[in-house]
C-alpha positions in Angstrom: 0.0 0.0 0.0 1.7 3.3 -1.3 0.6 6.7 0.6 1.8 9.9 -1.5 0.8 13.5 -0.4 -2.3 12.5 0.8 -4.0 15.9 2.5 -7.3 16.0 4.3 -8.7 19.1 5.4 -12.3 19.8 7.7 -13.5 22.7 6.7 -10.3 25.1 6.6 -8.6 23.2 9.3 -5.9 20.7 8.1 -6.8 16.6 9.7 -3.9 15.1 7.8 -1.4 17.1 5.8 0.7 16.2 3.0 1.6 12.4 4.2 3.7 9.7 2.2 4.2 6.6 3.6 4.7 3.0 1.6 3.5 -0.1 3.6 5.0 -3.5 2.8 2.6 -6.5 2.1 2.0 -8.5 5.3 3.4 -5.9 7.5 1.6 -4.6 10.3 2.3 -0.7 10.6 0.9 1.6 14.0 -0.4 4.9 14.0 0.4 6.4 17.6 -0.2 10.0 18.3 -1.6 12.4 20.7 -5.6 13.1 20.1 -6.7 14.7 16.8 -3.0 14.0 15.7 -4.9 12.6 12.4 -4.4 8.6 13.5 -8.5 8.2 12.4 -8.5 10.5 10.1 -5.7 8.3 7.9 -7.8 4.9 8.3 -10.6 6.6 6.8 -9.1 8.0 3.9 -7.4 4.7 2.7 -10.7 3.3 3.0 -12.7 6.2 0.9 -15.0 7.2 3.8 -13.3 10.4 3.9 -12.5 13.4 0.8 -8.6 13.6 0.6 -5.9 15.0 -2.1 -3.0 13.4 -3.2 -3.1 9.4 -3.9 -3.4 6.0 -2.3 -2.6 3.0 -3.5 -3.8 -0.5 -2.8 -2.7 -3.8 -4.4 -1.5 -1.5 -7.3 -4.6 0.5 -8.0 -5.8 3.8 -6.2 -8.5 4.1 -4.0 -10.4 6.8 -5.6 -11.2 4.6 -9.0 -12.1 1.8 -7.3 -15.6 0.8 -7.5 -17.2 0.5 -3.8 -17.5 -3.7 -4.1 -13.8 -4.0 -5.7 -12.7 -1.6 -2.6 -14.0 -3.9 -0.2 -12.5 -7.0 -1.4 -9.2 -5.2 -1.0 -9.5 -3.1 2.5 -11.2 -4.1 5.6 -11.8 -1.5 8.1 -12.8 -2.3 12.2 -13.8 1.2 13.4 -13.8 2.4 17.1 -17.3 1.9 17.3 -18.9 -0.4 15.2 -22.6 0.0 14.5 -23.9 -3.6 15.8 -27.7 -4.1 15.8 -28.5 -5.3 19.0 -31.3 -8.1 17.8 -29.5 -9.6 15.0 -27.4 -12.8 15.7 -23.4 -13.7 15.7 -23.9 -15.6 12.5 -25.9 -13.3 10.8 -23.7 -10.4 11.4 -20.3 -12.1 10.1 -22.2 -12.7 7.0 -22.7 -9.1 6.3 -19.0 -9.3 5.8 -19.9 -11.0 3.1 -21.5 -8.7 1.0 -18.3 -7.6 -1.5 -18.8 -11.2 -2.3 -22.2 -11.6 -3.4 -24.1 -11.3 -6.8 -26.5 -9.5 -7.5 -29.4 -11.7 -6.8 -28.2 -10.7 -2.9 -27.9 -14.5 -1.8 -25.3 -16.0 0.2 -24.0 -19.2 -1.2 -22.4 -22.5 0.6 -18.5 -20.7 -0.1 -19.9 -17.3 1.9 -21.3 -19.5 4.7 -18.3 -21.3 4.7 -15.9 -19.2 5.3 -17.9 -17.3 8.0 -18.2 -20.6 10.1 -14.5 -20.9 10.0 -14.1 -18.1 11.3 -16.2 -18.4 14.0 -15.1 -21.4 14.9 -11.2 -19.9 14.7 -12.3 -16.9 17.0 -14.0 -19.3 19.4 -17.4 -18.0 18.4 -19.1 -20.9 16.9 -21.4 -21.8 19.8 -22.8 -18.4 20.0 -23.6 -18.4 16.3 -27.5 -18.2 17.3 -26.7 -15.7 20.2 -28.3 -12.0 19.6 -25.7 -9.5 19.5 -27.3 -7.8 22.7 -25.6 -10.4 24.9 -22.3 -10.9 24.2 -19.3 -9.2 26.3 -17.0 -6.8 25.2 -14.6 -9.4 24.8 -17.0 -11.4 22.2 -18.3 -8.0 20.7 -14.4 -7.1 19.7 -13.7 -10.6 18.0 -17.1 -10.6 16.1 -16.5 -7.2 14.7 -12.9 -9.4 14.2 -14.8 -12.0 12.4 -16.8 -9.6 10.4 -14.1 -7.9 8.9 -12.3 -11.2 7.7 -15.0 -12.3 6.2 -14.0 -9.8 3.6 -10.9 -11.8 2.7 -9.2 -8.4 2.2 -5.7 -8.7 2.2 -5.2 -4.8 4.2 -7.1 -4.9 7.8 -7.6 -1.4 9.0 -8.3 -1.4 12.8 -9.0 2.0 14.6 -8.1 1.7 18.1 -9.1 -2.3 18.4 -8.6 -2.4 22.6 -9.9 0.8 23.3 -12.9 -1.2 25.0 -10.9 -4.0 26.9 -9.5 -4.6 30.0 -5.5 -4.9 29.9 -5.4 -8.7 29.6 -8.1 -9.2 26.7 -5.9 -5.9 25.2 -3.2 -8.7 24.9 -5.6 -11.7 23.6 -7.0 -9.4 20.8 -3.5 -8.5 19.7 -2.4 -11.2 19.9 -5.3 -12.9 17.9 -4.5 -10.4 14.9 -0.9 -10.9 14.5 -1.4 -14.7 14.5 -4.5 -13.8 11.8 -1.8 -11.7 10.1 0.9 -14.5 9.6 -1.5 -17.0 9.0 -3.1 -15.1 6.0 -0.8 -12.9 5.1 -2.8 -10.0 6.1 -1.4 -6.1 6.1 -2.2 -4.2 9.0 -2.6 -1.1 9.7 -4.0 0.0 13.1 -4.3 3.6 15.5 -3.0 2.4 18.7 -3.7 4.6 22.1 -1.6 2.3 23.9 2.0 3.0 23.0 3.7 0.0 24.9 1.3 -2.4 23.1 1.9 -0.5 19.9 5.6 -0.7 20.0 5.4 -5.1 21.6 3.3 -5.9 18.0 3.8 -3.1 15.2 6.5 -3.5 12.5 6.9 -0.1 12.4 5.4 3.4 13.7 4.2 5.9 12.3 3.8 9.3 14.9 1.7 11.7 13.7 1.1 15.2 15.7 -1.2 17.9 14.1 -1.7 15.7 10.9 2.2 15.6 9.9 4.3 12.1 10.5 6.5 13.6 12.7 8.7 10.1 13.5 8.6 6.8 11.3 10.5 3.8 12.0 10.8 0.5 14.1 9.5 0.9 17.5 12.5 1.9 19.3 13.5 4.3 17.1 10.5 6.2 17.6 9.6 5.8 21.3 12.2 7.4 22.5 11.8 9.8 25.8 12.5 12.9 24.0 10.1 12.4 21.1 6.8 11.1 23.1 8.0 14.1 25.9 7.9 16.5 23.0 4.9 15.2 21.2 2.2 14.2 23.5 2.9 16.9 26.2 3.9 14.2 29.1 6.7 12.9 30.8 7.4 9.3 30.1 9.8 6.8 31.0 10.8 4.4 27.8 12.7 0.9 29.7 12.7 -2.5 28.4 11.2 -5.6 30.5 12.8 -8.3 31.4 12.1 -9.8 28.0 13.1 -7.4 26.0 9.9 -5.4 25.3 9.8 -1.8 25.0 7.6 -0.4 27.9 6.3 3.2 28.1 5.3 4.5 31.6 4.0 8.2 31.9 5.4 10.1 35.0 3.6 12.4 37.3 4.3 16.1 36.8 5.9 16.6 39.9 
């Protein structure tokens, strides 16, 4: 996926300005930033929900000529918050991911239905496939949405802040699912992260934007650095590593 000059303004106010970035296939890239740094603002434009200028690029083609069926069978995107109708059921909704894949007669076939109960059954949803939406945890809600968004079979998964709902450890289990979802299919990922110590244990590489400009780019440890989050996001912060080698980011009190 190629990103080149790609500029998104709200009304006279500049969301994303003048960004170039080229993400490798099967790479899994994190957006970090402070709020309204632009992090949302970028998932949206690669997958066409937003006006921008300048160009992306998936699988060779760009965005803006793509036809909205031909899009989806290329990008999947996992917003903060999903719209998820409270009455419908687990297997009906991860068929709606489905949809870039169906003709026009608007039927599912054996192949959709397929692949939508291996996934369920992959994400350890299978024997809620009857359940209504309504009563399902937020651990099962975030894998669904999960579930939904591979049913696409795109090969780029945009996730907007994916843990923002879960408790520390299911944090861990979600990311944890989608990197092993990401080497298994060969997925690219691309994902705004509010948690920068998660970010920098599972991302590739980031990308920190502040005020809509990449600011910092690069493998984790080059870009959380003490000075850069310090000057960045307003905070004091201690960068160490753990015992097994993970970056670790802990904010420090003012006085």
């Amino acid at each position: 996926m190629k990103v080149e000059g790609v500029t998104v303004h709200y009304d006279a106010v500049p969301a994303l300005a003048d960004l170039t970035e080229e993400i490798e296939a099967g790479e899994w890239v994190g957006l970090i930033g402070p709020n309204g740094a632009g992090k949302t603002t970028m998932l949206r434009a690669v997958d066409r929900l937003i006006a921008h200028a300048g160009e992306i690029r998936v699988d060779g083609v760009s965005v803006s000529a793509l036809a909205p069926k031909r899009l989806a069978r290329l990008v999947a995107y996992v917003p903060q918050q999903p719209e998820l109708p409270p009455d419908m059921s687990v297997g009906q909704y991860v068929l709606l991911g489905r949809t870039p894949h169906i003709g026009y007669f608007g039927f599912e076939t054996a192949e959709d239905r397929r692949v939508c109960g291996e996934l369920l059954d992959s994400l350890d949803l299978a024997a809620m496939a009857e359940r209504r939406l309504a009563t399902l945890s937020g651990g099962e809600l975030q894998r669904l949405v999960l579930a939904r968004a591979l049913a696409q079979q795109a090969p780029v998964l945009l996730l907007d802040e994916p843990t923002s709902a879960l408790d520390l450890g299911r944090r861990v289990e979600a990311l944890e699912l989608v990197d092993d979802l990401r080497r298994q299919r060969g997925l690219t990922v691309l994902s705004a992260l509010h948690d920068l110590t998660l970010a920098g244990q599972f991302a590739d590489r980031l990308i920190l934007l502040d005020q809509g400009r990449a600011v910092a780019a690069g493998k984790p440890d080059e870009v959380l650095t003490e000075e850069t989050l310090t000057r960045h996001f307003g905070a004091r912060v201690r960068v160490m590593r753990s015992d097994a080698g993970d970056l670790v980011v802990v904010p420090q009190r003012a006085r």
